[in-house]
TIKOLBA-920782 format. One line per field, with one value per residue (C-alpha): residue number from 1; x, y, z. Coordinates in steps of 0.1 Angstrom, whole numbers. Each point is the difference from the previous one (the first is absolute). Layout:
num = NUM|... .
u = X|... .
v = Y|... .
w = Z|... .
// end
This chain:
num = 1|2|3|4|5|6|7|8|9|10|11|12|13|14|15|16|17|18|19|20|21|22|23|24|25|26|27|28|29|30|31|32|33|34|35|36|37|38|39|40|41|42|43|44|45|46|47|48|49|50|51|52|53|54|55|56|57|58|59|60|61|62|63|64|65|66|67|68|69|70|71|72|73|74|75|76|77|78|79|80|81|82|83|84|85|86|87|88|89|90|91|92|93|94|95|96|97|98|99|100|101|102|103|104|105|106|107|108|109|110|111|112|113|114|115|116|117|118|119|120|121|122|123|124|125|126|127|128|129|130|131|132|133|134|135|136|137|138|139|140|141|142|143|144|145|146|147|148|149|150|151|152|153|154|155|156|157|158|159|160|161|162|163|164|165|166|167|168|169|170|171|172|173|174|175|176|177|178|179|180|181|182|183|184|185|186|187|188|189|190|191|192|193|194|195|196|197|198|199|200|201|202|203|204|205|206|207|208|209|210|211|212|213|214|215|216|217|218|219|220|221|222|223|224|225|226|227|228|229|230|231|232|233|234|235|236|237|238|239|240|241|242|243|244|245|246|247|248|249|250|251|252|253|254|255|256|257|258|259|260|261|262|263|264|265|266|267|268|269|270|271|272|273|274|275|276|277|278|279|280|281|282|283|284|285|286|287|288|289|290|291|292|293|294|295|296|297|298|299|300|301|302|303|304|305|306|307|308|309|310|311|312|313|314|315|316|317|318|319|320|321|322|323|324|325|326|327|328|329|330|331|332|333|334|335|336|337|338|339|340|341|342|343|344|345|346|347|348|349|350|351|352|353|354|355|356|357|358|359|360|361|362|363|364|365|366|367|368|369|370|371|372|373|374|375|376|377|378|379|380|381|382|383|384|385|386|387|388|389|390|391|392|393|394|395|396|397|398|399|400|401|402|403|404|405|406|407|408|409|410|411|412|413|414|415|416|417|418|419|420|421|422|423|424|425|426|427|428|429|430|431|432|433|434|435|436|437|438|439|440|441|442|443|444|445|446|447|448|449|450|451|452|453|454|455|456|457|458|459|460|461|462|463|464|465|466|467|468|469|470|471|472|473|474|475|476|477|478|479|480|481|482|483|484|485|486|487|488|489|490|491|492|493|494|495|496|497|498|499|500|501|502|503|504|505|506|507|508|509|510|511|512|513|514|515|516|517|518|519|520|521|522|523|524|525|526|527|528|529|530|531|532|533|534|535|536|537|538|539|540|541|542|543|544|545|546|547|548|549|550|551|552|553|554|555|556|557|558|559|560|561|562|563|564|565|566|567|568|569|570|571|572|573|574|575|576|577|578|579|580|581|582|583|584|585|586|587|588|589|590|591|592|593|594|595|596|597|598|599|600|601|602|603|604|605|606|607|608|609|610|611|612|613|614|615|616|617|618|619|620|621|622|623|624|625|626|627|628|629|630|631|632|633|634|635|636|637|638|639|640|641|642|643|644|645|646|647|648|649|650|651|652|653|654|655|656|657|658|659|660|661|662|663|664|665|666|667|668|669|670|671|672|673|674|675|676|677|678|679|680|681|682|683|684|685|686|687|688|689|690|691|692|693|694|695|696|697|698|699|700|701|702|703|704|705|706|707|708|709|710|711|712|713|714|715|716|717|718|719|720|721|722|723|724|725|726 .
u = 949|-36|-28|-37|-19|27|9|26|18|24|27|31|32|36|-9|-13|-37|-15|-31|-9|-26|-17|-21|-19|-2|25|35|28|42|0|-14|-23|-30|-34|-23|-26|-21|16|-17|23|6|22|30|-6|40|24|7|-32|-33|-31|-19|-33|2|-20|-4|29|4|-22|-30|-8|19|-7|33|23|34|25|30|31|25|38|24|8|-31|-36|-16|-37|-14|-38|-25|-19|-34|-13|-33|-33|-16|24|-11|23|-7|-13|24|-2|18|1|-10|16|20|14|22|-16|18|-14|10|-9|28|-3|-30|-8|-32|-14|-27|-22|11|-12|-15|-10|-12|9|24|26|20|35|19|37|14|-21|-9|-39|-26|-34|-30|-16|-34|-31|21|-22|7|17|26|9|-14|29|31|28|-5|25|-1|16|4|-3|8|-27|9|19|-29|-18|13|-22|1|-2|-9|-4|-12|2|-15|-34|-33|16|25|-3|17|-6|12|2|3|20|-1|20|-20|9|-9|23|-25|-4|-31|-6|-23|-4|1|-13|20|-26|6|40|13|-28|8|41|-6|-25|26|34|-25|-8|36|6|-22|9|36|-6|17|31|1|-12|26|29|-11|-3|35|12|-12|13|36|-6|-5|27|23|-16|8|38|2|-8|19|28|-7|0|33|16|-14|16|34|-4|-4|29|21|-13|10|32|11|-7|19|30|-2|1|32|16|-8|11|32|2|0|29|21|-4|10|27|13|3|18|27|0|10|25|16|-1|18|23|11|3|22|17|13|12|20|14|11|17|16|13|15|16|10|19|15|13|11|23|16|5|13|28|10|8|17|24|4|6|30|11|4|19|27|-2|8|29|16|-3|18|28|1|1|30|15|-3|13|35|-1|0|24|24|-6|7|38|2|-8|18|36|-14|7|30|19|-14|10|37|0|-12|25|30|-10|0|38|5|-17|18|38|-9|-11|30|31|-16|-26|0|-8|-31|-24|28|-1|-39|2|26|-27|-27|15|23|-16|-35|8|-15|-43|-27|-13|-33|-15|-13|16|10|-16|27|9|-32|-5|-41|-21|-36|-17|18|-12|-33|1|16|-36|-19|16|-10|-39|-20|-28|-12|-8|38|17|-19|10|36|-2|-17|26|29|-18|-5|30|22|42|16|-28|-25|23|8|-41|-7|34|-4|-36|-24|-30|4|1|-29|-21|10|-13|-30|-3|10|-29|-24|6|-3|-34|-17|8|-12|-30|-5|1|-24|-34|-30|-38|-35|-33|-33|-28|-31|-24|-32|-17|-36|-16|9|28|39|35|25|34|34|27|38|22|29|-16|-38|-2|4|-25|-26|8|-1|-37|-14|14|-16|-33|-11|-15|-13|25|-5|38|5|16|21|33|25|39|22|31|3|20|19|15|-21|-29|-32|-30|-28|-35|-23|-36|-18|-33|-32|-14|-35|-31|-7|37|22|36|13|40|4|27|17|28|-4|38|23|34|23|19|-38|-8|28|-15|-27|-18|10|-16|-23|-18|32|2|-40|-21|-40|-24|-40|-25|-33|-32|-29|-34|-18|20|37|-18|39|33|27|33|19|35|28|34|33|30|34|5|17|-25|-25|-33|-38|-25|-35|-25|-28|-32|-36|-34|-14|-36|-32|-26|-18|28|8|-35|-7|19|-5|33|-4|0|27|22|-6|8|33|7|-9|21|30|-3|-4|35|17|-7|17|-39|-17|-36|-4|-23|24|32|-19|-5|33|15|-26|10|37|-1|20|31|5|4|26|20|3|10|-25|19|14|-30|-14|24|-3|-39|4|18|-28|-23|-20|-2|6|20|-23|-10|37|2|-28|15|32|-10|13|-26|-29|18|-5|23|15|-21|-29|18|2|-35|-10|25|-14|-36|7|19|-32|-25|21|-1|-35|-7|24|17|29|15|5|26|17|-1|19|25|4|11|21|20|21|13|10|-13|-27|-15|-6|-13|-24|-8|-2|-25|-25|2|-6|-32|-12|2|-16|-31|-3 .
v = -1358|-7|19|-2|15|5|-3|-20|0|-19|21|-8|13|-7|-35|-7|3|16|2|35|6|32|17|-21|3|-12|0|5|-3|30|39|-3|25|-20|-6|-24|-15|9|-20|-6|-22|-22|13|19|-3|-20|29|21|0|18|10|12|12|-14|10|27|14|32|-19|-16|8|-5|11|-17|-14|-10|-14|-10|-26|-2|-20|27|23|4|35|5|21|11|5|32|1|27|4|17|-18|-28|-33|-12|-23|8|-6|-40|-27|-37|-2|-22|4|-16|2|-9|3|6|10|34|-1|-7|11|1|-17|14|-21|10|12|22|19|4|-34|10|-18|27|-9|22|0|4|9|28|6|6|-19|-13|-13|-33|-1|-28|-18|-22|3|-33|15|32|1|-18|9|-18|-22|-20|6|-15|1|-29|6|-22|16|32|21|-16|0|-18|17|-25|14|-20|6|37|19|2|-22|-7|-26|-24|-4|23|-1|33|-2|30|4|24|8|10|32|10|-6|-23|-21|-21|-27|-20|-42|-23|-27|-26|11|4|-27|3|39|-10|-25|24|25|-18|-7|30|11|-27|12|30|-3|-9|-27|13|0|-33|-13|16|-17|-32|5|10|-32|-18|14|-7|-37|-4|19|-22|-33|13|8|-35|-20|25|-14|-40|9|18|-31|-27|14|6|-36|-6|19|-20|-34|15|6|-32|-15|29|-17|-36|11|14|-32|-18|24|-1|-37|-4|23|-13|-40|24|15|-37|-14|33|-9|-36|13|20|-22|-27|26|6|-38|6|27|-17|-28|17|21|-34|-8|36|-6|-30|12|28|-20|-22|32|14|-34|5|37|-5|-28|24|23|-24|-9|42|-3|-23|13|32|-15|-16|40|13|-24|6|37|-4|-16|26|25|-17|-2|35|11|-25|21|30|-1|-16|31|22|-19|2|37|7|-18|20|35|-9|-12|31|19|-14|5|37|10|-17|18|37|-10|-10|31|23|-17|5|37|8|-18|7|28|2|-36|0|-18|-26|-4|-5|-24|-19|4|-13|-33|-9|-34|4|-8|36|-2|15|28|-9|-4|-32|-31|-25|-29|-22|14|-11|-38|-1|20|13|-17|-32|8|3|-38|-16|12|-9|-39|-3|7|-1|14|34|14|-8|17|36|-5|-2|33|17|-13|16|28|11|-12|26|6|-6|-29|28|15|-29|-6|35|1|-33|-17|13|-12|27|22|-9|-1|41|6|-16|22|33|-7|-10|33|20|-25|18|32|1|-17|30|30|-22|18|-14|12|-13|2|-3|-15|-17|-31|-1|-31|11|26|10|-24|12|-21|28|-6|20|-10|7|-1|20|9|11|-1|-38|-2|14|-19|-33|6|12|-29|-25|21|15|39|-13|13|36|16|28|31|6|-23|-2|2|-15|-19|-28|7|-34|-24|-21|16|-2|21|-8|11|11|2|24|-7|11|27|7|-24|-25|-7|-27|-5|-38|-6|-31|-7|7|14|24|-2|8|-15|22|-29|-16|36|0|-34|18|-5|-35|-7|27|-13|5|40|5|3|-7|12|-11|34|-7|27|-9|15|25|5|7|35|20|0|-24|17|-33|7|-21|8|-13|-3|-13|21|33|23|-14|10|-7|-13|-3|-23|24|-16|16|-17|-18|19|-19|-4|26|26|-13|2|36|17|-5|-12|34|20|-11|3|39|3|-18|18|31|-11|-7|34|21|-21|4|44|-1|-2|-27|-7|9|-31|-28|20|0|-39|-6|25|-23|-33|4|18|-25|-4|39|0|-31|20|37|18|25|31|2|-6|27|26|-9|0|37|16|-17|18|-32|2|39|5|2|-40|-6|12|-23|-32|8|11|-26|8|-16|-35|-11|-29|4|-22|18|38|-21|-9|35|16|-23|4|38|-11|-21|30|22|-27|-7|38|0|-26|22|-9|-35|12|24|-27|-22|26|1|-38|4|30|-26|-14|-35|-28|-12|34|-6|-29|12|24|-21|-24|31|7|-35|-3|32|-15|-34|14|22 .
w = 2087|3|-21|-5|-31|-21|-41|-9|-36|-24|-15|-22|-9|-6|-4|34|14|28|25|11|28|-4|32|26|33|28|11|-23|2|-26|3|-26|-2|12|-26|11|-23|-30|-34|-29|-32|-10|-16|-33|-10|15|24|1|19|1|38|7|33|27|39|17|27|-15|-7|-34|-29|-41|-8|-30|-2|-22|17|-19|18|-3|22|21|3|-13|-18|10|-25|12|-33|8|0|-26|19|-18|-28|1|16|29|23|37|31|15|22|-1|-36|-25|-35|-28|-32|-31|-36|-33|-32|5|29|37|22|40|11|38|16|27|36|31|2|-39|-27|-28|-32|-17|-32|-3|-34|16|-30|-7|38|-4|25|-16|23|-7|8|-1|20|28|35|7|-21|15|32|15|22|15|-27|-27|-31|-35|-40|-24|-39|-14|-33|-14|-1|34|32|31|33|34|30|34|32|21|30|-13|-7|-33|5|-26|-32|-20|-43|-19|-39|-15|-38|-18|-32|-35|7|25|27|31|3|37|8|30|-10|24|18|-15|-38|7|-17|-31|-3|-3|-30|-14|3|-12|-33|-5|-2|-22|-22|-5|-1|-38|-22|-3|44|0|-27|23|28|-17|-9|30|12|-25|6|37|-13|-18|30|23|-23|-5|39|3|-23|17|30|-13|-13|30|21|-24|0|34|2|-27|23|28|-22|-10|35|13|-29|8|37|-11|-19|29|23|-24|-7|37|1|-25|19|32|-21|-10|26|15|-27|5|38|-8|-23|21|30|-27|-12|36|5|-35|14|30|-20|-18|29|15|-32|-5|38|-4|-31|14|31|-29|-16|35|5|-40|14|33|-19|-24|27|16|-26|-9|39|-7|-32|18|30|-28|-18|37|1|-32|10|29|-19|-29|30|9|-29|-6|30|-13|-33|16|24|-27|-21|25|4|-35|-3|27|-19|-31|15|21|-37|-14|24|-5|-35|0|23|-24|-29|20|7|-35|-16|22|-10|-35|0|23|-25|-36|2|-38|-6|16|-29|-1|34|-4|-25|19|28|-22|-15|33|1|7|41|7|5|-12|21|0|34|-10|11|-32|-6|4|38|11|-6|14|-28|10|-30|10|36|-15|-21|29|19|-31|6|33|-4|-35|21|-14|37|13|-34|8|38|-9|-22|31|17|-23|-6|34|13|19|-11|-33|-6|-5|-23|-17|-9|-7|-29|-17|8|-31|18|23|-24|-17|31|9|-38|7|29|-21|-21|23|17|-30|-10|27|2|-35|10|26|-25|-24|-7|4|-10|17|-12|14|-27|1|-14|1|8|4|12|34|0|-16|1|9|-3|4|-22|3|-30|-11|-35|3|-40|4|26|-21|-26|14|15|-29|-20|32|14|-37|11|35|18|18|3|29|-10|31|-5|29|-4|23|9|27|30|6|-27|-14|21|9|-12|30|-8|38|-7|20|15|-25|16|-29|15|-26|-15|4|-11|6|-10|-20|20|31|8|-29|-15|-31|0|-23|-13|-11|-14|-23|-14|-22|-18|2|32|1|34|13|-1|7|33|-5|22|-5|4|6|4|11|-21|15|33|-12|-13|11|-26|13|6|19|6|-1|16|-22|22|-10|-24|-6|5|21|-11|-1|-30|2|-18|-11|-16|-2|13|-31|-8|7|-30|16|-1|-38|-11|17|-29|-39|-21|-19|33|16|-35|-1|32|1|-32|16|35|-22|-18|34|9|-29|10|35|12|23|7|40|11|-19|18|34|-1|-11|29|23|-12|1|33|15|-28|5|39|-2|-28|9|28|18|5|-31|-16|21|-11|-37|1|17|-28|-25|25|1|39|20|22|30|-13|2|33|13|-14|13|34|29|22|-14|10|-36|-11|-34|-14|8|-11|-36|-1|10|-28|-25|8|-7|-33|-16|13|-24|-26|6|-11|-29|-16|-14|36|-7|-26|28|24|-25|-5|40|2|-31|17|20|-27|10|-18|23|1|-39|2|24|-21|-30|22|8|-37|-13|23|-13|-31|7|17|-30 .
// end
């Protein structure tokens, strides 16, 4: 944009200034309307001018302007010229103007121009023109000239003008007075006197300011004094604790080279350590080695004499075998003469018993006793052999073994060997060796031991110690009484100690089993969960040593959240196998709060509104925003623990979901996994709870409606996070 004969203005608002160009003559990037030569003032407000109009497109013009200036458009506002009596100045171009302030309010000073030389005075405020006249024609016969104001003082202002199209082109000064009267006086000073007139004129002011003026001043200067002393001695300051800092942080760097230097001697002195304590190291693996190959050689002799005494066990087995094989075949003989004589004898007595019941059948308890006391040649009818027929008895058997070896090992071969013998031999072990016997007791109660310890009870609890903030010990205990769990840690941990509510029954599957303990991986961003050891395990048999050992029935995990970014609940679960049922736990811990979160809320605020939580609780009613996050954060617990389409069903006769909702979850179509129909069903769930929180406690008697124990625990969870966040 270039333009020629223009005005140009300052302007301010919203904090940010502005440069407006006002007529001229040229080419322009906006449709404006042209107004060349257009005169003006400086601005009377921060957004307001005044313009006496110069040359158009119509000729000459003397009209007036307000124009008001926002950031977005400008108002003209033209002040109408009454006409008749009232003095107005005539119609001009290329004059000049300029804004001088009194304390009678702003006024407009006109100078000169074409084709008229003349000097008008306006009084914006009250918008009336006055003429001022002796004014010589240096002064005011000028156009295309500059033109300026000076405040000498409040009550004189000095008017510049320089150079223009005419014969008058020299400097020209203009003294404008406003007087006590409410009148303007003018007079022209010469450039020769200008610097006189100014002293004459800053006295004058002096003295009439008065003593009371004068003393202000002197005051003021005084005050500007002393601000400039304490500016000063600011400044000294600011500089020498700019150069204590200066001091101080050379000394801080010193330090550190020196700090610097001690580590490096430092980390020298480790290096030589360690390269000695490897030196050590090897030393002492040379000495363990050769140690070790002494111990190897003692090892490998002992093993060598077992090897032997073993070889003479082997043989003296073989022999026993032998003599075993004798025995038995000799008490086969003899058993076999045993039944042959019986046989003999039996079959005399049936001939004896008939002769006597045929020849005196009224004798017949004579007879008997006859029977009875004929000499004592008739056996026993026992079907055991007598001692005396048999000349080899089994616990002689067993010293005669006993005499050939005093080792340990060979005596409980030989019982095997009787034991498990096949024939009469086995019989002969089973009837009179009481070792036997003892050994199938053993076994009776062995069997009964465990069956026993398969119908035994047992209860686990999840609880939890707090080392610090964002860091917890949580541990699952198995015992058989939970009373004497509780016990114990309070007696050990004082009130540290955190106990879950949920508490899992259960028996183990195998004898003597094993309770294993799977952690699943931590699925919240910012958590951790570390076992403290690994394989997670509880042997029964170690159980049943509470409290004992009490290591022995417990499985630690460490949790760990980190500040501001674990901002989720934890819900980590944990599958328990081994047991009769299987089922799952979970370690559930909140993100600790950051000071910022603690200090948002007063002490007293956050009372009244637990208090008022717990009452709303206590009524069957729940707060909707606290049930939504708890729906939120324990998302994942619900899908892993109910079903979808039974959950569906129930939440349709609570008329939590319609029908139509049911019918888009359930539709195969879409190509939804089930996954994804639970997250949809469950979005539509916490949009209901969202709106009223009285369908929390529906939802809660959805889960409960299975009635199984892990479907009131989950319930319990939900309710127990409700209760925490409140």
């Amino acid at each position: 944009m270039k333009k020629g004969y223009c005005g140009i203005i300052s302007v301010h608002f919203d904090s940010e200034h502005y440069l407006v160009i006002i007529g001229g003559v040229g080419t322009s990037s906006m449709n404006t309307p042209k107004q060349p030569d257009a005169q003006y003032s400086a601005h009377v407000t921060n957004n307001t001018a005044v313009m006496f109009r110069g040359s158009t497109d119509n000729g000459r013009s003397n009209k007036l302007y307000m124009i008001s200036f926002t950031k977005t458009s400008v108002d003209i506002l033209e002040v109408p010229n009454p006409g008749g009596s009232v003095q107005w100045p005539e119609g001009r171009y290329a004059h000049s103007s300029v804004l001088i302030t009194t304390s009678s309010g702003p006024h407009l000073l006109v100078v000169g121009g074409s084709p008229v030389y003349d000097v008008w005075l306006l009084d914006i405020n009250k918008r009336k023109w006055k003429e001022l006249i002796n004014l010589p024609a240096n002064v005011t016969n000028r156009y295309w000239y500059s033109l300026s104001v000076w405040s000498v003082i409040p009550t004189t202002n000095w008017i510049i003008e320089f150079g223009g199209a005419t014969a008058y082109t020299g400097t020209a000064v203009i003294e404008l007075r406003y007087t006590s009267d409410n009148d303007w006086s003018t007079s022209v000073i010469p450039l020769d006197q200008y610097q006189d007139q100014l002293r004459r004129r800053i006295l004058s002011d002096w003295e009439n300011l008065g003593t009371e003026k004068q003393l202000q001043i002197f005051q003021d200067c005084l005050q500007l004094q002393k601000e400039r002393k304490f500016y000063e001695e600011q400044l000294q300051r600011e500089i020498k604790e700019k150069e204590q800092i200066q001091q101080d942080r050379e000394k801080e760097q010193q330090q550190l080279l020196q700090e610097k230097a001690t580590l490096s001697q430092q980390l020298d002195d480790a290096t030589t350590l360690l390269e000695q304590a490897e030196k050590d190291k090897s030393s002492l693996e040379l000495e363990y080695n050769e140690k070790l190959k002494v111990k190897v050689a003692e090892i490998l002799e002992e093993k060598t004499q077992v090897e032997e005494k073993k070889q003479i066990i082997t043989e003296d087995y073989e022999k026993l075998k032998v003599k075993v094989t004798d025995l038995t075949e000799l008490l086969e003989e003899k058993e076999e003469q045993y039944l042959k004589e019986k046989h003999i004898i039996i079959g005399t007595n049936n001939d004896s018993e008939e002769e006597t019941i045929g020849d005196t059948p009224n004798d017949s308890s004579n007879g008997a006793g006859e029977n009875s006391s004929g000499g004592g040649a008739t056996p026993s009818t026992s079907t055991t052999p007598p001692h005396d027929s048999i000349n080899d008895d089994p616990s002689q058997l067993v010293h005669e073994v006993e005499s050939h070896t005093t080792d340990e090992q060979t005596i409980q071969q030989s019982d095997h060997v009787l034991s498990d013998s096949d024939g009469p031999t086995a019989t002969v072990s089973c009837e009179q060796c009481p070792a036997r016997n003892d050994d199938e007791s053993s076994t009776d109660q062995s069997t009964t031991h465990s069956a026993a310890s398969r119908d035994t009870l047992y209860s686990g609890m999840m609880y939890y110690d707090k080392k610090q903030a964002g860091h917890w010990k949580a541990m699952y205990s198995v015992v058989r009484d939970l009373e004497v769990l509780k016990r114990y840690f309070e007696s050990e941990q004082g009130s540290s100690i955190e106990y879950d509510n949920v508490v899992d029954s259960f028996k183990f599957i195998e004898p003597n089993g094993t309770l294993k303990l799977t952690l699943h991986t931590v699925q919240e961003v910012g958590w951790t969960v570390n076992p403290d050891r690994k394989p997670m395990k509880l042997l029964q048999s170690r159980v049943d040593q509470f409290p004992l050992n009490p290591s022995y029935a417990t499985c630690s995990m460490s949790v760990y959240a980190k500040p501001g970014i674990a901002k989720d609940s934890l819900h980590c679960p944990i599958e328990l196998t081994g047991i009769d049922p299987d089922t799952i736990i979970c370690i559930n811990r909140s993100p600790p709060f950051s000071s910022s979160m603690r200090n948002s809320t007063s002490s007293s605020s956050s009372t009244a509104s637990i208090s008022q939580t717990r009452r709303e609780t206590e009524e069957g009613t729940f707060r909707s925003d606290i049930a939504h996050r708890v729906m939120t954060e324990c998302t994942g617990i619900i899908k892993e623990k109910v079903g979808l389409y039974p959950l569906i069903d129930r939440l349709v006769e609570k008329r939590m979901i319609s029908d139509a909702e049911k019918g888009q979850i359930i539709d195969t179509s879409t190509g939804l996994t089930a996954n994804q129909r639970m997250d949809e069903l469950l979005s539509l769930v916490k949009a209901s709870i969202r709106e009223d929180g009285e369908d929390f406690g529906l939802f809660l008697e959805i889960i409960k409606q299975e009635n199984t124990r892990r479907a009131d625990r989950l319930a319990l969870t939900l309710l127990d996070n409700y209760r925490r966040l409140v």
